[in-house]
C-alpha positions as protocol buffer text, in pm:
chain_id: "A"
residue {
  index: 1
  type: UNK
  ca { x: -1208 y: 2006 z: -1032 }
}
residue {
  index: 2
  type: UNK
  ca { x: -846 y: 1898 z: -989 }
}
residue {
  index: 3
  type: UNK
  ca { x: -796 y: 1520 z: -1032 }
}
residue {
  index: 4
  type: UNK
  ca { x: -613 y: 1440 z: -723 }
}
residue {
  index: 5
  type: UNK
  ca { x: -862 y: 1623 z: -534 }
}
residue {
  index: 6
  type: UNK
  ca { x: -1135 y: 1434 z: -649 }
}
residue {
  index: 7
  type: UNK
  ca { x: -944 y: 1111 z: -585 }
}
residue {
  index: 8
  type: UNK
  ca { x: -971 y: 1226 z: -227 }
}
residue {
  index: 9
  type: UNK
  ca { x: -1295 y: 1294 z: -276 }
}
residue {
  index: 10
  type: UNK
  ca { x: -1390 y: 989 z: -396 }
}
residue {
  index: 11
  type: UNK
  ca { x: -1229 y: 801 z: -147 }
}
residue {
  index: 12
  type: UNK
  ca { x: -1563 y: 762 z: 91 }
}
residue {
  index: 13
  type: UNK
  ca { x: -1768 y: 566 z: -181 }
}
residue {
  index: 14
  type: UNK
  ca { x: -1455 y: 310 z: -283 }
}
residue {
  index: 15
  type: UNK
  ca { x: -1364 y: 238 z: 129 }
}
residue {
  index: 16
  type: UNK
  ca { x: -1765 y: 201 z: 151 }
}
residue {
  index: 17
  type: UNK
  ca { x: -1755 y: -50 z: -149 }
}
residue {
  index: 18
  type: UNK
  ca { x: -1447 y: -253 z: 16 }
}
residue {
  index: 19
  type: UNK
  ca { x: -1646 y: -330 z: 364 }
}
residue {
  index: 20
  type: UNK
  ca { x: -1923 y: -395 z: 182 }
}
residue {
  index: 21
  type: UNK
  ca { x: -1749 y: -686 z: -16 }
}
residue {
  index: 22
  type: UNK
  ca { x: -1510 y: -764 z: 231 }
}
residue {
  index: 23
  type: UNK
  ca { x: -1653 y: -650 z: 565 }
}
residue {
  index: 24
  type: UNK
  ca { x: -1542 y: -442 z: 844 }
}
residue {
  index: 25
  type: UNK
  ca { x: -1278 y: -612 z: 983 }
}
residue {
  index: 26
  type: UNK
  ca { x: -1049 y: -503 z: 602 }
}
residue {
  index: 27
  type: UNK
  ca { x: -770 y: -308 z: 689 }
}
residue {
  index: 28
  type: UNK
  ca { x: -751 y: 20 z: 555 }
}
residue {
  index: 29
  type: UNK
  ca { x: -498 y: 315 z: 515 }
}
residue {
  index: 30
  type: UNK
  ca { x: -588 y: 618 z: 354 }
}
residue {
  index: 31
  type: UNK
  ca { x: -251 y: 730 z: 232 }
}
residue {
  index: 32
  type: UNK
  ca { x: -111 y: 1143 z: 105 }
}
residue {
  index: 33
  type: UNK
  ca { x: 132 y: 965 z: -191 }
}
residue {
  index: 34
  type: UNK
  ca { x: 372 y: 1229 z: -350 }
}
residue {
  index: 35
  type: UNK
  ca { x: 446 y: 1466 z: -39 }
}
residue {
  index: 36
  type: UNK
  ca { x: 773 y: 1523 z: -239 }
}
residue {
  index: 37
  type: UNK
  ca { x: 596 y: 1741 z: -464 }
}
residue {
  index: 38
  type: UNK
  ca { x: 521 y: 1982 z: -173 }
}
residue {
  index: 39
  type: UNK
  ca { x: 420 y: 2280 z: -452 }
}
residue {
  index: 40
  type: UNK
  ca { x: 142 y: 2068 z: -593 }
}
residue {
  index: 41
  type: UNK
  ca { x: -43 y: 2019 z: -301 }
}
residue {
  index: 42
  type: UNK
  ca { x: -382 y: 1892 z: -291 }
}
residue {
  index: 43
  type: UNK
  ca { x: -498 y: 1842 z: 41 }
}
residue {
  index: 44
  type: UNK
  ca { x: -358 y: 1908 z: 354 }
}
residue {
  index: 45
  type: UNK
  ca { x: -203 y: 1704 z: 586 }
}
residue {
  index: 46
  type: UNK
  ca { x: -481 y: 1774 z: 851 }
}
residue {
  index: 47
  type: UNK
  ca { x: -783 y: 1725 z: 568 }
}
residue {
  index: 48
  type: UNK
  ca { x: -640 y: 1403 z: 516 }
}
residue {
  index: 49
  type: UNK
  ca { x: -618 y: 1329 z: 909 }
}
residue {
  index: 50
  type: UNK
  ca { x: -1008 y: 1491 z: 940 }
}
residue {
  index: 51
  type: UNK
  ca { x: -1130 y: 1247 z: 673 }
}
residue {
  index: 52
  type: UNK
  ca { x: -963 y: 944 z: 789 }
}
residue {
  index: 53
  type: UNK
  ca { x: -1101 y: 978 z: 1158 }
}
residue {
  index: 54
  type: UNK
  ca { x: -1440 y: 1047 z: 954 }
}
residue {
  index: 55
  type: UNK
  ca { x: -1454 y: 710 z: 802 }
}
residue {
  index: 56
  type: UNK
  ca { x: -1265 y: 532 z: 1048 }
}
residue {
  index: 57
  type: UNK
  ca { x: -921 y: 458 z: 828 }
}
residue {
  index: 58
  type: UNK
  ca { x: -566 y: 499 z: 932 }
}
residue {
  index: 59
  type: UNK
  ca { x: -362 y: 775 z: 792 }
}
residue {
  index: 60
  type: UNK
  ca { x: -35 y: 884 z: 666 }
}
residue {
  index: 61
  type: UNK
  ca { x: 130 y: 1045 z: 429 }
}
residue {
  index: 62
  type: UNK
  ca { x: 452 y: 895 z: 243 }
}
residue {
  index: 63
  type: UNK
  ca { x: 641 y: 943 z: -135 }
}
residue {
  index: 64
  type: UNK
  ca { x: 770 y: 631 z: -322 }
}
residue {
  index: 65
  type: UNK
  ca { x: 1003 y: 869 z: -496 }
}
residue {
  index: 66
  type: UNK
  ca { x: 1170 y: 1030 z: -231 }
}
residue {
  index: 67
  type: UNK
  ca { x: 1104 y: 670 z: 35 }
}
residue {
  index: 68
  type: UNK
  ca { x: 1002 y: 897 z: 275 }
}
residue {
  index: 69
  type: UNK
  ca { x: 739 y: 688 z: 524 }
}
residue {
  index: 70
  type: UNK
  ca { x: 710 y: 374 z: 312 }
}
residue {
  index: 71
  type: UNK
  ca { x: 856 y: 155 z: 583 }
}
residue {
  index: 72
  type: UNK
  ca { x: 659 y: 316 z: 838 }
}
residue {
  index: 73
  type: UNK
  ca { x: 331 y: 243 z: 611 }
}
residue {
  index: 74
  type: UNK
  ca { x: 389 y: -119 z: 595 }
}
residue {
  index: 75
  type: UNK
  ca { x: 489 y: -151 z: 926 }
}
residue {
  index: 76
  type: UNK
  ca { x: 108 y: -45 z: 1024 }
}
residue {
  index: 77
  type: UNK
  ca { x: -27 y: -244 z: 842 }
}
residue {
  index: 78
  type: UNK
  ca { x: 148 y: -483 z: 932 }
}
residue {
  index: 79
  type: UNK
  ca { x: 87 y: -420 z: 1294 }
}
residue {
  index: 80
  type: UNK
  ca { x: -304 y: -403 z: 1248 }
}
residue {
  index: 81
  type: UNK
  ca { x: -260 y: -752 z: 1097 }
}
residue {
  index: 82
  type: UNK
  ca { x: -447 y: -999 z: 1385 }
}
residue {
  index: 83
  type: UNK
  ca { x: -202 y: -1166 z: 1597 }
}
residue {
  index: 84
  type: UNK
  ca { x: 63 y: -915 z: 1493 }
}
residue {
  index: 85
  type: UNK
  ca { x: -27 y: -690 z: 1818 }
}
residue {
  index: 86
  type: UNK
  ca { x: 365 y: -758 z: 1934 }
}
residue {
  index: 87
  type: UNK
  ca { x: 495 y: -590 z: 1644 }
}
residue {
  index: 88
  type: UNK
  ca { x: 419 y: -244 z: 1796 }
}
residue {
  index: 89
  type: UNK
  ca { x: 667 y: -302 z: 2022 }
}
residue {
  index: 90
  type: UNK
  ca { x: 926 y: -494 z: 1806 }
}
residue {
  index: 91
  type: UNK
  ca { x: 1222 y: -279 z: 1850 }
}
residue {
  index: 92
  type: UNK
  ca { x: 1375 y: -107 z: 1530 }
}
residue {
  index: 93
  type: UNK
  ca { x: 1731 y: -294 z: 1558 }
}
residue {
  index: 94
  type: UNK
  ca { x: 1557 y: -610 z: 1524 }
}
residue {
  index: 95
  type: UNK
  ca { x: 1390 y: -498 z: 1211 }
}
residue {
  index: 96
  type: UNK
  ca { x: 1559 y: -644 z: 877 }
}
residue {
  index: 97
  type: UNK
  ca { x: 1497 y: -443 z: 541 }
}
residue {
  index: 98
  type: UNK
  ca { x: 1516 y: -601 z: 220 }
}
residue {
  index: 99
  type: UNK
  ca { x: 1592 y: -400 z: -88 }
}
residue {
  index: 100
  type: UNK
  ca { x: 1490 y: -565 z: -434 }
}
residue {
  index: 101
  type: UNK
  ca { x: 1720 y: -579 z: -736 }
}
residue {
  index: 102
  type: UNK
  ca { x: 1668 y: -508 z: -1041 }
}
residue {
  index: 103
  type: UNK
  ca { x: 1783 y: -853 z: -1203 }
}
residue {
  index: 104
  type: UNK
  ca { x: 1473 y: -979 z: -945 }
}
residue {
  index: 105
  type: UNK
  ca { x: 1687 y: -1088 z: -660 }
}
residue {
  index: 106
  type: UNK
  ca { x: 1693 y: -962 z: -343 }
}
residue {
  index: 107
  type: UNK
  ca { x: 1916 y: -851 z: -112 }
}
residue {
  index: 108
  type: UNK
  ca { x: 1890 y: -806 z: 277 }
}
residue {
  index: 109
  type: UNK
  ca { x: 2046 y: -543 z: 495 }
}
residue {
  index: 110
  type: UNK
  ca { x: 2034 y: -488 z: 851 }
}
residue {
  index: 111
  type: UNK
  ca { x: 1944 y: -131 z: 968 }
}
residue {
  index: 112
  type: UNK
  ca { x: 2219 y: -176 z: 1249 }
}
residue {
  index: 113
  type: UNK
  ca { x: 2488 y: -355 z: 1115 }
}
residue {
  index: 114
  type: UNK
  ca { x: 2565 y: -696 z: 1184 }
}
residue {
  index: 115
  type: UNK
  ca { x: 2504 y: -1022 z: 949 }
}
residue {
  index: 116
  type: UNK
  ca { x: 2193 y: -1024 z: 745 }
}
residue {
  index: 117
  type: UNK
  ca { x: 2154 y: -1397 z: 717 }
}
């Protein structure tokens, strides 16, 4: 069998194991990683959505390489935080990303304009 595809496959026994040790109330995402590699495909965008609704996990599908979705991902889970039910409707100009260094610093930059301080 192909090793992603197993990964997927395997992902009902490890979410099981997590709300067993940490209960139901853990916040979960099942996550596609690598949708830049579009040719190496392992599971579909819509098995991914069926198996999520299944075991009762967000989904979405993002690339670190490309960035595509990463802010979005944190952003629910962020939002499915408790008390965080405001963030939802946060809106995006208020939003602040900050882009690490490599020397370990960071640096913050507004996503429209203005001072980042």
């Amino acid at each position: 069998m192909i090793p992603g595809r197993q990964t997927f496959l395997n992902t009902v026994k490890w979410i099981e194991e997590v709300r067993s040790e940490r209960g139901s109330d853990v916040i979960i995402v099942l996550v596609g990683n690598k949708t830049d590699l579009v040719e190496k495909r392992q599971v579909s965008t819509e098995e991914g959505e069926a198996k999520s609704r299944e075991i009762n996990v967000m989904f979405t599908e993002a690339s670190a390489k490309a960035g595509f979705n990463i802010k979005a991902l944190f952003r629910k889970i962020a939002a499915a935080l408790p008390g965080m039910e405001t963030l939802s409707s946060t809106k995006q100009e208020d939003m602040v990303d900050v882009n690490l260094k490599s020397s370990g610093g960071y640096e913050s930059q507004p996503e429209s304009g203005g001072c980042a301080c």
